[in-house]
N, C-alpha and C positions, 0 to 999 in steps of 0.2 A: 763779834764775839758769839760762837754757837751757844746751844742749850745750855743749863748746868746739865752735870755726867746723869744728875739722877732721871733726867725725863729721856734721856737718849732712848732705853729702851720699849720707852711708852710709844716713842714719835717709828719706831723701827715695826713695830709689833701694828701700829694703826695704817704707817703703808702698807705691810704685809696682808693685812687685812683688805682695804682698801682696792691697793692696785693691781693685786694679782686678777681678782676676776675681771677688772676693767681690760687689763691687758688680755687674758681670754677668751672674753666678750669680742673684744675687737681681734682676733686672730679668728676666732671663730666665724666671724661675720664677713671675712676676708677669704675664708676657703670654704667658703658654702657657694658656688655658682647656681644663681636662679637660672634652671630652664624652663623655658614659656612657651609653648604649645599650641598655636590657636589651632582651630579647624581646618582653616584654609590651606596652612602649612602642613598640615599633618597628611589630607589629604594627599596637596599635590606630591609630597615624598610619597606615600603608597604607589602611585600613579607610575612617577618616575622609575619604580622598583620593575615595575608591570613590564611599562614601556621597553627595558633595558633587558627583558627575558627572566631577572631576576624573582621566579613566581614563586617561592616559599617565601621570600623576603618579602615579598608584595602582599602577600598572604596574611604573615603577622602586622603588618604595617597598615594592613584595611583594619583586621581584629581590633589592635588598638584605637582607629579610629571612630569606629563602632562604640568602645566600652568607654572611651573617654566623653564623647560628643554624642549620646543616645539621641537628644532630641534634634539634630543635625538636620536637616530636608535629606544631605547626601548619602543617606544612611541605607535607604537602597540598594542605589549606585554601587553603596560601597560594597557591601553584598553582592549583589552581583559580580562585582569586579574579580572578589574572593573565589569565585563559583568560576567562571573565565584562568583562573592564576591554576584552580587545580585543575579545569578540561586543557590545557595547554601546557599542563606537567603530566600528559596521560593519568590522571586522576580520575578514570571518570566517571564511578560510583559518587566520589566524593563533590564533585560537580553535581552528580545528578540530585543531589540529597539539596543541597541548595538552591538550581533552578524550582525543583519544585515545592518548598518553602516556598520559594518568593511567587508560584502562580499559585497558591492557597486561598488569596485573595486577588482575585483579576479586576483589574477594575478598566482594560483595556487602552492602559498608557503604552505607550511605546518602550518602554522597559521590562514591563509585562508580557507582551508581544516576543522579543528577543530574550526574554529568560524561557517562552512556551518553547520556542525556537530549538534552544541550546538544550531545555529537555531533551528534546527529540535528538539530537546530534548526542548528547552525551551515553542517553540509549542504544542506538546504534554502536557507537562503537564500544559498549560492549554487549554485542552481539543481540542484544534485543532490539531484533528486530520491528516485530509483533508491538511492543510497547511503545517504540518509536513512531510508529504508524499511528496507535489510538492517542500519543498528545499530540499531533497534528489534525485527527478530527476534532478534538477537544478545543481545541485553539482554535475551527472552523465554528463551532459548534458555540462557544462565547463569543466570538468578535464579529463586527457588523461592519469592520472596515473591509472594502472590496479589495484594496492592497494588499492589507494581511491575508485575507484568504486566500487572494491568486497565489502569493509568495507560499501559502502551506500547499496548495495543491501541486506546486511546482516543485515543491523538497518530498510531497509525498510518490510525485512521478519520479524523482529518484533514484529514492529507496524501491521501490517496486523494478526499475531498470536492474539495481545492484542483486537484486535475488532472481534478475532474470524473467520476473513475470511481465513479459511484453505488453501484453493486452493491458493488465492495470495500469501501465504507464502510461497506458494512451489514454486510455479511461481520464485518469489523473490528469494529463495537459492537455485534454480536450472538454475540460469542465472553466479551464480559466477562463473569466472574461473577455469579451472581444477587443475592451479598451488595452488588456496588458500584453494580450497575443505577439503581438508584434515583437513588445518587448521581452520577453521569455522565447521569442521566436519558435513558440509552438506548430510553426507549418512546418520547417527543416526537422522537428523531431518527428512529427508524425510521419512526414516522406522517411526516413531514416527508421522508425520502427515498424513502418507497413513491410520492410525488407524481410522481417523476423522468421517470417513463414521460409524463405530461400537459406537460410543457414542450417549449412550442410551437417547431417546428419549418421554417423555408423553405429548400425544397433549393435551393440554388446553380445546379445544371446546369435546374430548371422553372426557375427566374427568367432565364437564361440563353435557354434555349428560346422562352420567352414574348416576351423582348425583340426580336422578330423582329420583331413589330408595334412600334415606337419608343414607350417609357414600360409596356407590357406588364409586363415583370421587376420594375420599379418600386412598382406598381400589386398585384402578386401579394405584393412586402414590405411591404403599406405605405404606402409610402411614397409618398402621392398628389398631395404637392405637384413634387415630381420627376418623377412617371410625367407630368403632365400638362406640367411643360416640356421633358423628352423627347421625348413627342409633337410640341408647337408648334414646335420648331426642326429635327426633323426633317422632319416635313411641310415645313414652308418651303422648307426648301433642296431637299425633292423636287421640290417643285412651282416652284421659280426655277430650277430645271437643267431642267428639262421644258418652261417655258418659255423659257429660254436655247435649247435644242437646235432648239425647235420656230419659230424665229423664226431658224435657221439661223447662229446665234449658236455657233459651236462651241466657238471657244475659251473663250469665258464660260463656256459649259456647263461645258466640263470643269474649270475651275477652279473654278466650285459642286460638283460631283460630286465632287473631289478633298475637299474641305472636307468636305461631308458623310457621305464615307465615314470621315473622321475621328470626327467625331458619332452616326454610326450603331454604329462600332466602340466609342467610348464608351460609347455609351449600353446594349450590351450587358456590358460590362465590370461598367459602374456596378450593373449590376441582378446579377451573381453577387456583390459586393464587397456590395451592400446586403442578399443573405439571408447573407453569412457574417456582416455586422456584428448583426444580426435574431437570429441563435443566439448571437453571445456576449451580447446584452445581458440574454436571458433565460436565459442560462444565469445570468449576471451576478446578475440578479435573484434565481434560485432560491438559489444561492451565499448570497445577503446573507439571505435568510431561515434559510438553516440554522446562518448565523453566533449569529443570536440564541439560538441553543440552547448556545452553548460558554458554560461555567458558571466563576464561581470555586471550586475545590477545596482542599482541604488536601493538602501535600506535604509528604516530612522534605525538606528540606536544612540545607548547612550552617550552623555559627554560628562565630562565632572563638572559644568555649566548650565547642564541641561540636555533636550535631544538635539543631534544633531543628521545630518546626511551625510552617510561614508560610503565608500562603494567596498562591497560584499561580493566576495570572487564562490559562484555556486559551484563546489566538487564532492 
């Protein structure tokens, strides 16, 4: 036998009360999923993102492991890593702002060492040169390891190759150690830049001079199929204006002459434009053969473990 009728709505109104929030509570507690985050996981996801080309992804994935795990050891690393995700998304102001952050305090860890490094690389490519050159004496200039310095005197022979200054480059790999020569194979580059003096040479202002005669300049680069239609068109128009004038034809004339001073101003032009194009290609040239001497090497850098040895392809 249930209640009498009169408590029914006492007993209805105290579940109501009662059970709704229990039931709530428990529905609540049922669609909140903990996620759990340690360091090590978060890390190696950032890592993975790297690994996989994915660098803005890697990017926010170091950041959060940064804000989350401040007192981390890999905290660094992880920096670093961020600095690496934007010089490998052509980033490389936003790289550079980073390595040099992390050499503000050098304390000459191998982490240190490869962020002085990636300074330098990330300078470079954009176009500072100049800046790239003074954090590799800087990084000569604090560090006492004889590996690290051969390894900067070897990126800073280089860069001095890439701008074409011969002499500093020898300068630069003939300051390396005896113990690492071998290994940087500094004698194949010196034979190979002692050549520097024999790449061939056409001055601008003779091919310019020469072009006096029409196809002349051309002729002095070279460049024979040019010199000879330099020649033909300019002849022509001499000899149509010469016959325009001479046949009393004035105004023809002078609108062949007009024309052709166009073509003769050309054609001198073309012949200094064709010995500067003449020294870069051989310079070009010599360039591409001393490339074949940059060597793969072994370097520390980092690991998400700690330092480790990778090998490091120098171009």
């Amino acid at each position: 036998m249930g209640p009498p009728m009169v408590f029914q709505p006492v007993l209805r109104c105290l579940i109501i009360v009662i059970g709704v929030p229990l039931v709530l509570m428990a529905a609540s507690t049922r669609g909140r999923a903990q996620l759990i985050i340690d360091a090590d996981s978060q890390y190696h996801y950032a890592q993975t993102r790297f690994d996989s080309g994915a660098f803005d992804e890697a990017i926010v994935e170091f950041n959060r492991f940064i804000h989350f795990f401040p007192a981390d050891p890999k905290i660094p690393r992880a920096r670093f890593q961020t600095g690496m995700a934007h010089f490998n998304a052509g980033r490389y102001q936003a790289a550079a702002a980073i390595f040099n952050q992390q050499t503000a305090d050098f304390t000459g860890s191998p982490l240190d060492n490869e962020a002085y490094f990636m300074l330098s690389r990330s300078h470079a490519r954009q176009g500072m040169i100049e800046q790239a050159i003074l954090d590799l004496h800087n990084l000569m200039a604090l560090s006492s390891a004889a590996d690290v310095i051969d390894r900067a005197r070897y990126e800073l022979g280089w860069l001095h190759v890439d701008q074409g200054r011969w002499n500093n480059a020898d300068q630069a790999f003939s300051r390396i150690s005896p113990d690492n020569q071998e290994s940087f194979r500094v004698a194949d580059l010196k034979r190979v830049l002692a050549r520097s003096e024999a790449i061939p040479v056409k001055h601008p202002t003779t091919a310019g001079f020469l072009s006096i005669v029409p196809g002349g300049g051309q002729l002095y680069c070279n460049r024979y199929q040019d010199a000879l239609t330099a020649f033909l068109i300019n002849a022509g128009l001499i000899w149509a204006a010469w016959e325009a004038f001479d046949n009393e034809q004035y105004a023809l004339g002078s609108v062949i002459s007009f024309v052709e001073f166009g073509f003769y101003a050309g054609n001198i032009y073309g012949a200094v434009s064709s010995a500067h194009k003449y020294n870069r290609d051989r310079v070009s040239e010599y360039r591409e053969r001393l490339n074949q001497h940059r060597q793969m090497s072994l370097s520390l850098a980092p690991a998400p473990e700690g330092a480790a040895l990778c090998l490091t392809i120098r171009f």
